[in-house]
C-alpha positions as CSV (number, residue, x, y, z in Angstrom):
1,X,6.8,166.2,-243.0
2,X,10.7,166.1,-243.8
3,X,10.1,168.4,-246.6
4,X,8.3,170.9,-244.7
5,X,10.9,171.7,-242.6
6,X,12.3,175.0,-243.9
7,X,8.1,175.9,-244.1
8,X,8.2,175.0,-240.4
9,X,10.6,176.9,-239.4
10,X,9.2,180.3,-241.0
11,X,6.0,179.2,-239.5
12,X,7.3,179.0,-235.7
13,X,9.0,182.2,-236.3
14,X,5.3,184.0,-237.4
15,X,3.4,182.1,-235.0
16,X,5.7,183.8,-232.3
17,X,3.2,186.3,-232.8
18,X,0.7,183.9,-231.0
19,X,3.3,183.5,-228.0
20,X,3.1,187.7,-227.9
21,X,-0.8,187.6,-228.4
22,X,-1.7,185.3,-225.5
23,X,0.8,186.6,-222.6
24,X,-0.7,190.1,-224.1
25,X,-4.1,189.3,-223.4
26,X,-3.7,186.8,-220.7
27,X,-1.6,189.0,-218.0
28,X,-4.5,191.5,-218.1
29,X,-6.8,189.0,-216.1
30,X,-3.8,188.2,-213.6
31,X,-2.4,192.0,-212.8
32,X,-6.4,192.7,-212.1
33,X,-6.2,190.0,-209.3
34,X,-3.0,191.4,-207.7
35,X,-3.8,193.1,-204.3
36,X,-0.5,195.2,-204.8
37,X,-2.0,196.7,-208.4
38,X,-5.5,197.2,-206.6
39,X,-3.6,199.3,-203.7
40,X,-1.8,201.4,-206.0
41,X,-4.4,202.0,-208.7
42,X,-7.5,201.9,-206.5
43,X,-6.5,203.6,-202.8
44,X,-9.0,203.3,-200.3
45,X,-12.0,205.8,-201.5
46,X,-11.2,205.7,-205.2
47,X,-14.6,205.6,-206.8
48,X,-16.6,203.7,-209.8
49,X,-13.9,201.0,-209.3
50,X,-16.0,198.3,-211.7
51,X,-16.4,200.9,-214.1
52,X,-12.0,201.6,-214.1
53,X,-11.8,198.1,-214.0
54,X,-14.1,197.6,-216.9
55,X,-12.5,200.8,-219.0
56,X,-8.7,199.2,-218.3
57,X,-10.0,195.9,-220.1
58,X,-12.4,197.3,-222.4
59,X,-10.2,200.0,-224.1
60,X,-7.4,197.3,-225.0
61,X,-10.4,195.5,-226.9
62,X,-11.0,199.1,-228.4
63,X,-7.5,199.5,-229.4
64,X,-7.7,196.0,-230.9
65,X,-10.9,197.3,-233.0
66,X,-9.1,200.0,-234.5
67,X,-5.9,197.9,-235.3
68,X,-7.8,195.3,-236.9
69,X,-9.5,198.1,-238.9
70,X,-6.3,199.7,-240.2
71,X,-4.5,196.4,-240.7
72,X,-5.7,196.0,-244.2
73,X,-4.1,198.9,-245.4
74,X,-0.7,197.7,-243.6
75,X,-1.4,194.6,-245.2
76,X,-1.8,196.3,-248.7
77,X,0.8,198.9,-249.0
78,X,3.5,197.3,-247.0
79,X,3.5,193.5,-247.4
80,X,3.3,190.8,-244.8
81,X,5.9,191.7,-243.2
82,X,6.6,194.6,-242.4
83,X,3.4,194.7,-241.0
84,X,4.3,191.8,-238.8
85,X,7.9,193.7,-237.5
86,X,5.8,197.3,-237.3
87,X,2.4,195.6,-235.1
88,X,5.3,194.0,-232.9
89,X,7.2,197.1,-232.1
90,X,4.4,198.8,-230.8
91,X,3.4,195.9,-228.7
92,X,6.5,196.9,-226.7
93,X,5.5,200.4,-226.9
94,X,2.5,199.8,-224.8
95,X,3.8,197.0,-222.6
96,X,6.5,199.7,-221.4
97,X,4.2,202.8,-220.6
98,X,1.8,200.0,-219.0
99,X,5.1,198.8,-216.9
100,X,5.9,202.0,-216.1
101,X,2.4,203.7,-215.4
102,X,2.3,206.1,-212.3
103,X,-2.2,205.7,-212.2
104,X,-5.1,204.2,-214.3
105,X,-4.9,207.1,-217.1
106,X,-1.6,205.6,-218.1
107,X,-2.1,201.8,-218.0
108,X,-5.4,203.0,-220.0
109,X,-3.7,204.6,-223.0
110,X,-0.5,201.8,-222.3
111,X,-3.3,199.1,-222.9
112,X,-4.6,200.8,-226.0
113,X,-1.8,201.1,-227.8
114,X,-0.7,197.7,-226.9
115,X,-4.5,196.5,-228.6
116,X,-3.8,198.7,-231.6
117,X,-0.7,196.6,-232.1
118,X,-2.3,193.3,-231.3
119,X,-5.2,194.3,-233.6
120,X,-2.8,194.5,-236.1
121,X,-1.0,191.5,-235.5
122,X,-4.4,189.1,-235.2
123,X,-4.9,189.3,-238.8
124,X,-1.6,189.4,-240.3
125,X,-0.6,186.1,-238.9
126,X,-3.1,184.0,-240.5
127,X,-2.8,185.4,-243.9
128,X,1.0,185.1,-243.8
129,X,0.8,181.4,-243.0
130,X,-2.4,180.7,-245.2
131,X,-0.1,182.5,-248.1
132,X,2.5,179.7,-247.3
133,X,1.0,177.0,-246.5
134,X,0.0,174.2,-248.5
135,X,-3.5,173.3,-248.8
136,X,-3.2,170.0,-247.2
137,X,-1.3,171.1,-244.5
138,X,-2.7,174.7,-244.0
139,X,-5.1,174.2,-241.0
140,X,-2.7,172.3,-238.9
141,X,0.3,175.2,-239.6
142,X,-2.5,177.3,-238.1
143,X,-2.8,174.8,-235.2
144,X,1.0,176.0,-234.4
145,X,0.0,179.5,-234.3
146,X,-3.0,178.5,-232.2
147,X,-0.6,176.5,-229.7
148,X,1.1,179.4,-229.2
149,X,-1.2,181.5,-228.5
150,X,-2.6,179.2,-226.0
151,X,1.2,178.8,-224.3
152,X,1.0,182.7,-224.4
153,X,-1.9,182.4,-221.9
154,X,0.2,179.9,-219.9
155,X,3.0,182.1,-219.5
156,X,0.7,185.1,-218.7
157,X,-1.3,182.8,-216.1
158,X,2.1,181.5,-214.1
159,X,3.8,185.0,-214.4
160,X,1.0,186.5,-212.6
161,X,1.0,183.7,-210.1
162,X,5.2,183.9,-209.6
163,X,4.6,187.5,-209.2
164,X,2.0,187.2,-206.3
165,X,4.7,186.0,-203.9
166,X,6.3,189.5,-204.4
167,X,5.4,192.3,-202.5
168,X,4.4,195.9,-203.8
169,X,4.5,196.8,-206.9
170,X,6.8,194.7,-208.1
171,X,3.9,192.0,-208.0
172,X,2.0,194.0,-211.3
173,X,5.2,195.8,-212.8
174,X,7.2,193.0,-213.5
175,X,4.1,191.1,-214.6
176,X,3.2,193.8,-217.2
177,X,7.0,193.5,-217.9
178,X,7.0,190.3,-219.3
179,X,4.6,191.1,-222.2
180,X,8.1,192.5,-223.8
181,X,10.6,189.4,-224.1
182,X,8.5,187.6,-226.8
183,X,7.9,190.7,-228.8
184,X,11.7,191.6,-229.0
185,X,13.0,188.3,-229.9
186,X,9.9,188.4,-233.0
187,X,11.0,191.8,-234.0
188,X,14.4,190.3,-234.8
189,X,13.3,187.3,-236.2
190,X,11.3,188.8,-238.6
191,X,14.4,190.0,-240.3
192,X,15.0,186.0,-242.0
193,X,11.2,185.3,-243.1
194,X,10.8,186.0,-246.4
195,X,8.1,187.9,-247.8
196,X,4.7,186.3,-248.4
197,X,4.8,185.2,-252.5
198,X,1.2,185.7,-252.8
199,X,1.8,189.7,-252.1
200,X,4.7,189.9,-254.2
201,X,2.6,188.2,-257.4
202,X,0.2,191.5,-256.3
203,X,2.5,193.5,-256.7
204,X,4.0,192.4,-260.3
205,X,7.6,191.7,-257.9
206,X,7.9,188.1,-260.1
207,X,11.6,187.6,-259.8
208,X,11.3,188.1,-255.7
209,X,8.3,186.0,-255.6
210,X,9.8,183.4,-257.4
211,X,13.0,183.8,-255.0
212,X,10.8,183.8,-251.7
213,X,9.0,180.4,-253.0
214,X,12.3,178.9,-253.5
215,X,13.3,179.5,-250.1
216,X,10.2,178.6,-248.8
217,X,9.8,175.4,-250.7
218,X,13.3,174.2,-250.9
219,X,13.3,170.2,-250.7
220,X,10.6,170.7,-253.0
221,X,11.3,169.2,-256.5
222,X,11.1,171.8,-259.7
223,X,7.4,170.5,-260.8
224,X,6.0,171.6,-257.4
225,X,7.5,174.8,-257.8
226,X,6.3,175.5,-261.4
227,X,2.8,174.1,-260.7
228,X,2.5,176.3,-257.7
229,X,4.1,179.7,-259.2
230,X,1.9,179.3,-262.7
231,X,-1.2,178.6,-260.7
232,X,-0.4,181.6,-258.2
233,X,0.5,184.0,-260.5
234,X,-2.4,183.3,-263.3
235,X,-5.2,183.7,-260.7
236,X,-4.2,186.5,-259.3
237,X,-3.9,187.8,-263.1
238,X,-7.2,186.6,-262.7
239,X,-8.6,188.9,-260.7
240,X,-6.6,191.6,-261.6
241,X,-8.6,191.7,-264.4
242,X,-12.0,191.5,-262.9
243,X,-10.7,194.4,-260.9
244,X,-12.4,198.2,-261.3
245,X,-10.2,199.7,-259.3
246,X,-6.6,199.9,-257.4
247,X,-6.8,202.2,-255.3
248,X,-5.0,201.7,-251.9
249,X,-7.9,201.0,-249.7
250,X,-10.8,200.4,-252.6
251,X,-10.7,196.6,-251.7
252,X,-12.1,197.8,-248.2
253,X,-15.3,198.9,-250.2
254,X,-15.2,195.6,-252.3
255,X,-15.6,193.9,-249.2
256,X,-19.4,194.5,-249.3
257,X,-20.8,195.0,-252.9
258,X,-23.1,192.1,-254.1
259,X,-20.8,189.6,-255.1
260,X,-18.5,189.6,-251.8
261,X,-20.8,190.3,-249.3
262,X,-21.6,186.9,-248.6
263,X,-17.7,185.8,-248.0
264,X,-17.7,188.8,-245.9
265,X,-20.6,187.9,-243.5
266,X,-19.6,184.9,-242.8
267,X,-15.6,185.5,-242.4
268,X,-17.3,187.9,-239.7
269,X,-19.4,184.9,-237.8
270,X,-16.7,182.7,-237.7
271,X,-14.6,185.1,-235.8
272,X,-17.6,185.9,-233.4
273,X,-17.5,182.7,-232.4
274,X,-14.4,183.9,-230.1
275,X,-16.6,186.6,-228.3
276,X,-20.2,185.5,-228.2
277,X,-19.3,182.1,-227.1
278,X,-18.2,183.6,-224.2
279,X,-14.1,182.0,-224.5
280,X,-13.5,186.2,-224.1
281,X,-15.5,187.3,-221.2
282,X,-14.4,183.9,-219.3
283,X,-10.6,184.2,-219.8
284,X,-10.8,187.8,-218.9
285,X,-13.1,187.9,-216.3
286,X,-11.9,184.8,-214.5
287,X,-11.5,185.8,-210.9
288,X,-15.2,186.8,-210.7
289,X,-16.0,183.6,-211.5
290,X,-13.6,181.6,-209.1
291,X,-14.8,184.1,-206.4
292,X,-18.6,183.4,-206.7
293,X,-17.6,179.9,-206.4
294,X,-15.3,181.0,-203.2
295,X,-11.8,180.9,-204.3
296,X,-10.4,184.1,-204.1
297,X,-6.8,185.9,-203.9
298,X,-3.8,183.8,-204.5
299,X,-5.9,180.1,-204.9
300,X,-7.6,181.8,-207.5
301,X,-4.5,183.0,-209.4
302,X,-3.2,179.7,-209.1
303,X,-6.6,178.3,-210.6
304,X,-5.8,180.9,-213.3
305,X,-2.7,179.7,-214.0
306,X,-4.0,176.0,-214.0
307,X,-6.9,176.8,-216.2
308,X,-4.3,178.5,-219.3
309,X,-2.7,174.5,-220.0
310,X,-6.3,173.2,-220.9
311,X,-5.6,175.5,-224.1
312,X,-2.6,174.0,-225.0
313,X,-4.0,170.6,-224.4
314,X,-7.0,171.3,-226.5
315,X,-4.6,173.0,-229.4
316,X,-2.7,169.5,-229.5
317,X,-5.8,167.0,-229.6
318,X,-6.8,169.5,-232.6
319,X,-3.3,169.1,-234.5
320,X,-3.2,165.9,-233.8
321,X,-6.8,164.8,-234.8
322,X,-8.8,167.0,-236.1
323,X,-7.3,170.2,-238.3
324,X,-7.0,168.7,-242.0
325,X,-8.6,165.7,-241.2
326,X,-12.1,166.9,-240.1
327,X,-14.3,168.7,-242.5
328,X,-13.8,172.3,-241.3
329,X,-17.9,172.5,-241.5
330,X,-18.0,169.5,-239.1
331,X,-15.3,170.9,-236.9
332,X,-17.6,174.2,-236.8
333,X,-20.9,172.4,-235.7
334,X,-19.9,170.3,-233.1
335,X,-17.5,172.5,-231.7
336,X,-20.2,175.3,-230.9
337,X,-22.7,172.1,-229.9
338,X,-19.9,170.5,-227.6
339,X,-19.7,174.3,-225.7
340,X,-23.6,174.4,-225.4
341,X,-23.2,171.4,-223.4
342,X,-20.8,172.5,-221.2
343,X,-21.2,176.3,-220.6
344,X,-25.1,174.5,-219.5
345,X,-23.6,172.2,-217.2
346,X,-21.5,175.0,-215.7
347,X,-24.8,177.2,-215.5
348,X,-26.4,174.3,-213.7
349,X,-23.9,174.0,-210.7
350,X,-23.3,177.2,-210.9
351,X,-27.4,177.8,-209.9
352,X,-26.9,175.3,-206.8
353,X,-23.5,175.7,-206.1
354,X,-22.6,179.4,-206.4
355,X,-22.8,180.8,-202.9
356,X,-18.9,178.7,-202.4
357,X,-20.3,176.8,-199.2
358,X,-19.9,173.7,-200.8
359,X,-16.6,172.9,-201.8
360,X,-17.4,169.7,-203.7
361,X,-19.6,171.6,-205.6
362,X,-17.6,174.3,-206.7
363,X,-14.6,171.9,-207.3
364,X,-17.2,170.6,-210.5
365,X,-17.5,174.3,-211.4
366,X,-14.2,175.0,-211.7
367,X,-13.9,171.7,-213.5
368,X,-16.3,172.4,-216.2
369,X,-14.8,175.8,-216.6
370,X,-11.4,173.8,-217.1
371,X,-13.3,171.5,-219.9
372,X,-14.8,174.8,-221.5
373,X,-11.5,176.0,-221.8
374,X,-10.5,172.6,-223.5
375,X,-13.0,172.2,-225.9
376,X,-12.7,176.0,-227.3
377,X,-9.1,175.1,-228.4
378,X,-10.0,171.4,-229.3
379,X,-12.3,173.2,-231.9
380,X,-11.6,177.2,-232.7
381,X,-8.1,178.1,-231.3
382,X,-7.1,177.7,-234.8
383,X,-9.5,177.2,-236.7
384,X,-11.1,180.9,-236.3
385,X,-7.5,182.2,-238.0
386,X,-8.2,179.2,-240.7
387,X,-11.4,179.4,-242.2
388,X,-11.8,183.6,-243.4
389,X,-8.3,183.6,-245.2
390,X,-9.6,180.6,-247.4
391,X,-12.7,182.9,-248.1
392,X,-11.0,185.7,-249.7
393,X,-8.8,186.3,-253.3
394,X,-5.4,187.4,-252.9
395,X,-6.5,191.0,-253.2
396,X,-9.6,191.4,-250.8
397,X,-8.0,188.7,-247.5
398,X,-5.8,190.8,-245.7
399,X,-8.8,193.4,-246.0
400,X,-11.6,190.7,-245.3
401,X,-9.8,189.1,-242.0
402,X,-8.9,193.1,-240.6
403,X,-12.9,193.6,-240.9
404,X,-13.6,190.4,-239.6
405,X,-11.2,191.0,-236.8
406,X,-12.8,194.4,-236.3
407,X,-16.1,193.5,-235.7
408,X,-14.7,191.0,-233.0
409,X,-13.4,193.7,-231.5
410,X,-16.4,195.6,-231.1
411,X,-17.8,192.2,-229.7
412,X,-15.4,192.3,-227.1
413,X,-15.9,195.9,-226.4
414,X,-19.1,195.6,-225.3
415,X,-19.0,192.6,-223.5
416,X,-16.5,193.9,-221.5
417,X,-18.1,196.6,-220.5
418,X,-21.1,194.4,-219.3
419,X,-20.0,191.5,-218.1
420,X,-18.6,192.3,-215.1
421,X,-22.1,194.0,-214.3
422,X,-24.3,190.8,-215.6
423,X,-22.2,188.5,-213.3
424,X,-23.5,190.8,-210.5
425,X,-27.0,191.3,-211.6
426,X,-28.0,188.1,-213.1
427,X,-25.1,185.7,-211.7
428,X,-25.8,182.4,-213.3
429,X,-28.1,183.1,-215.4
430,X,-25.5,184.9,-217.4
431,X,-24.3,181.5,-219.2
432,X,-27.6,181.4,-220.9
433,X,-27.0,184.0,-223.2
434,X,-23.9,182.1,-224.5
435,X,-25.4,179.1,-224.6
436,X,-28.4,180.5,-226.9
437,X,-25.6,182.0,-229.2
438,X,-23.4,178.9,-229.8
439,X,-26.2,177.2,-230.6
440,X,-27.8,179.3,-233.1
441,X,-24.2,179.4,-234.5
442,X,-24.0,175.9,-234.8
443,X,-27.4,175.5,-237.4
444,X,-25.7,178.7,-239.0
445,X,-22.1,176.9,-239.6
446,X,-24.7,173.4,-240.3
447,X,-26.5,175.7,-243.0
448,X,-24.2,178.2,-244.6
449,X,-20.3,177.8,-244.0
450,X,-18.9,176.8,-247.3
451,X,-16.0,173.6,-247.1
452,X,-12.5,174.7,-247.6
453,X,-10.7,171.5,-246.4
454,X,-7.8,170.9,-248.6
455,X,-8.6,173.3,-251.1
456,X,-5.7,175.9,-252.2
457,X,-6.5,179.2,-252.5
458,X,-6.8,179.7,-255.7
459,X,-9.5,177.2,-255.9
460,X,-11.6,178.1,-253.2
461,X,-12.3,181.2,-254.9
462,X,-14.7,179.6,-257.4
463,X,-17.4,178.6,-254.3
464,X,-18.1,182.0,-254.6
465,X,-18.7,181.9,-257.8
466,X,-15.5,184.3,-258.9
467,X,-13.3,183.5,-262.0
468,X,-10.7,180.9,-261.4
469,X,-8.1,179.2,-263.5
470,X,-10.5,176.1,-263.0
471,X,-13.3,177.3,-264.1
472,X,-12.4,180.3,-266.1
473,X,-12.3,180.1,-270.3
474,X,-9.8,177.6,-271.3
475,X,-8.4,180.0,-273.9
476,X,-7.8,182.8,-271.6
477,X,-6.3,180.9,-269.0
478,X,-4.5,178.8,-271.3
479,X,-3.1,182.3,-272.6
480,X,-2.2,183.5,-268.9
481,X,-0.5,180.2,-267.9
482,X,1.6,180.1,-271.0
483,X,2.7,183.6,-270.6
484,X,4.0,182.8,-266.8
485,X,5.8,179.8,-268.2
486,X,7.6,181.4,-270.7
487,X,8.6,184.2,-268.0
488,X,9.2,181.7,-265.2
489,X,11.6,180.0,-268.3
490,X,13.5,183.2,-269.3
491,X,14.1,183.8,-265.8
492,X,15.7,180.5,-265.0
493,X,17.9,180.4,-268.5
494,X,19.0,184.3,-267.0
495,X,19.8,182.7,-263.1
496,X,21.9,179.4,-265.1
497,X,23.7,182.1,-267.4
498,X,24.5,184.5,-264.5
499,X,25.6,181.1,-262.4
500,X,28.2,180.4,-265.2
501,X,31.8,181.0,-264.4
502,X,33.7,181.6,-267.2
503,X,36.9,179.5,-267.5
């Protein structure tokens, strides 16, 4: 690991993003549990309160959808990151006007501008550090961005439970509040990362490419460095050729001809893993379930806060033992199996136990909903971000992880908008819809998913059957790779001459 330290380093300062993404989406669940942000925003005969309730939640996942959505073009046109630094500001645009909001009309829009940027950010964080990462080391970089996403949701959980020993609206303001530290100190960060290599080699910016991967790489020896720029450089060539069409935005519309629409469908599945397996509608509908098991008020904010370090317990075991080390098929599987299992035991005591009369009872509930919570980051924190950048060339990924990222957000749309009304309706037998949909997930990931493991990405590009510089005519990329090593060359005999001091 001693030469990955510099790599580290631009990686914690990316995955800060995560940090910003899970007190973002966490605090949401706690200000909805504070008495002093019910008073204000729901007085005594304020109407359709669910239905406020559900559009305060739901149109932060709708902001989300249309971030995702636009991301790619970001992603495109601008680079890496400067869609990282521009997603972030705006974070603190919408954590502001949701700080300062004076009713539900403004925390609305606050919360939707605030998705717009986190629908931004989702996807531009994974393909920065896939673009960085080596292959054998590129799922368990993820697994820091994972970690802090999941120490997002701790912060979020024990700011909203310091906050209940406030009183008015201090308890909600200065909750929302704290959504802006961890953006601001990314914004200025963002200012000593370089540039992603991959996106430079786009855009035909070879003597800044070759300076990024210098810095990245640094206690990397000179072989590592010309092995990695020639290989880089000749398959995006590569595709460049296979190309019809450069249009800003075209790559959108390559997403879903013939010969990508398969990457694309599944990308998609694997990121709907995060909605229809329920990790959503749990983490943001929490207090409904610790109140039908009778915990309610502040005991249920401090379960809340308790139940965000299972993710960052989970997110360790997975750096520890499973990202790069299991087959990410495998990892796929028996993650969605492992949640069947649970999210049915929780159904079961949830069927005897639900009415809260029996405290032993709904101590297992809260349990299981604990070891849910552990098992979703054992197997997905990460490796959701992980699997859909390895699926896509150079060109097509930003593109193919805002679309993936898109339809989650529809996901979560919807099921925020009915889950609150299903836990009322159909109380327990709720789970059973999750449980159906991890399972058929789990033959799908069995049957179809594709394994990446240790593969860069230039090579995984050739399970799809596309052109690679493995696979490819050994005359044309023999032709390619000789021209970037005669460049690469030139430019290193210019840097030694310019570096020459006359005496």
């Amino acid at each position: 690991m001693k030469k990955l330290n510099r790599l580290i380093l631009y990686v914690l300062t990316i995955s800060l993003g995560g940090l910003v993404i899970g007190i973002d989406t966490g605090i949401i669940a706690s200000v909805l549990s504070q008495k002093g942000f019910q008073a204000y925003m729901f007085p005594q005969g304020t109407k359709n309160v669910t239905s406020l309730v559900g559009a305060i939640v739901s149109m932060g996942a709708a902001g989300g959808a249309i971030g995702s959505l636009i991301s790619g073009f970001f992603l495109e046109k601008l680079g890496r990151r400067k869609t990282l630094w521009i997603s972030t500001f705006f974070t603190i645009v919408g954590a502001t006007l949701q700080t300062a909001a004076n009713g539900v009309a403004l925390v609305i829009v606050g919360r939707t501008i605030a998705g717009i940027a986190l629908g931004m950010l989702r996807p531009t964080i994974p393909v920065y550090i896939s673009e960085i990462a080596p292959a054998s080391q590129r799922a368990r970089l993820m697994g820091i961005f994972g970690l802090l996403i999941a120490g997002g949701y701790v912060c979020a959980g024990w700011i909203g439970y310091a906050c209940s020993f406030a009183s008015g609206q201090v308890t909600w303001r200065l909750a929302l509040a704290m959504q802006i530290p961890a953006a601001a100190v990314l914004m200025g960060l963002i200012l000593f990362v370089p540039e992603s290599p991959r996106w430079l080699a786009q855009r035909e910016r070879y003597e800044d490419m070759d300076r990024c991967m210098r810095r990245i790489y640094s206690d990397e020896d000179e072989d590592f460095f010309i092995r990695s720029v020639v290989e880089i450089r000749a398959q995006i060539q590569l595709e460049a050729i296979q190309r019809t069409t450069k249009t800003l935005g075209h790559a959108l519309i390559e997403l879903f001809n013939s010969r990508n629409i398969k990457r694309t469908a599944v990308a998609i599945t694997v990121l709907q893993v995060g909605c229809v397996s329920g990790a959503l509608a749990i983490q943001q509908y929490q207090s409904i379930l610790y109140a039908s098991l009778g915990y309610t008020g502040r005991k249920a904010l401090l379960i809340t806060a308790c139940y965000s370090f299972m993710g960052v317990l989970g997110q360790f075991i997975n750096i520890l033992a499973i990202s790069d080390k299991w087959p990410r098929v495998r990892t796929m599987w028996v993650g969605c199996l492992s949640l069947g299992v649970a999210l049915s035991l929780l159904m079961a005591i949830s069927r005897f136990y639900g009415n809260g009369l029996n405290p032993s009872g709904a101590q297992a509930g809260v349990a299981f909903i604990f070891i849910y919570s552990a098992l979703y980051a054992m197997f997905f924190n990460s490796t959701l971000h992980t699997i859909p950048p390895e699926y896509f060339p150079a060109h097509l990924r930003g593109y193919g992880l805002s679309v993936g990222d898109f339809f989650q957000g529809v996901s979560n749309i919807w099921l925020s908008q009915v889950t609150p009304y299903a836990f009322d309706a159909i109380r327990w037998k709720y789970y059973s819809v999750f449980i159906a949909s991890v399972i058929l997930l789990a033959v799908f990931f069995k049957l179809f998913l594709k394994e990446t493991n240790q593969m860069t990405l230039e090579r995984t590009a050739g399970l799809f059957g596309d052109e690679t510089v493995y696979n490819s005519s050994i005359d044309k990329v023999a032709h390619i790779q000789h021209g970037v090593a005669d460049q690469i060359e030139i430019g290193n005999r210019a840097t030694n001459k310019r570096n020459i001091t006359p005496t």
